[in-house]
C-alpha positions, 0 to 999 in steps of 0.5 A: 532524504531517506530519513524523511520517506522513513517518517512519512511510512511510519505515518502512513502505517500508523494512521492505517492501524488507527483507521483499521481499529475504528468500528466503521467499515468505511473506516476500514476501507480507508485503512486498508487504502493506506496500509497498501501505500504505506506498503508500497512506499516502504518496498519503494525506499527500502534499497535505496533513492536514487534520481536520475539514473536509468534503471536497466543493464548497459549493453555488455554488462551483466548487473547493474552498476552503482549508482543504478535504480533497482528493477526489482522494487518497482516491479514488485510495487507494480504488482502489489497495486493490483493485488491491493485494488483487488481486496478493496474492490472485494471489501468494498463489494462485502460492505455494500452487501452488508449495507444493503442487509443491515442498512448500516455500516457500523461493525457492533450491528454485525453482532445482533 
């Protein structure tokens, strides 16, 4: 299964490379889209899959047993969500600006 969620990031940041490229700013919105969740799912499968198991610490134990989900990449994918939304709200606050000044959105009219 592992392997499989290695082809789908690979994918992920490929396509976003590809879309941050483009000279479009909307293009960019949509690579910047998915370089956040092609980062996420890369944090996300990084330690390992594991199905259902709980992710917490059993009463008198002071680590987690193996076998166990680990905390930590959830809660870091948990913050890394907020932190993507806020520089895309922020760019898409840019490009509306842009758009109202220069009534488009292609990057070559930025130049003149």
């Amino acid at each position: 299964m592992e392997p499989f969620w290695a082809v789908i990031v690979g994918v992920l940041f490929a396509a976003a490379v590809y879309m941050l490229l483009r000279r479009h700013l909307a293009k960019l919105a949509i690579g910047l889209i998915l370089l956040s969740n092609a980062a996420n799912l890369l944090i996300l499968s990084a330690p390992g899959l594991v199905r259902g198991r709980p992710d917490f610490v059993p009463e008198g134990a002071q680590v987690l047993g193996p076998g166990h989900a680990d905390p930590l990449p959830q809660a870091l994918i948990l913050t890394a969500i907020v932190i993507g939304f806020g520089v895309l709200a922020f760019f898409l606050a840019l490009m509306r600006r842009v758009f109202l000044e220069v009534s488009d959105l292609d990057v070559e009219m930025l130049k003149e």
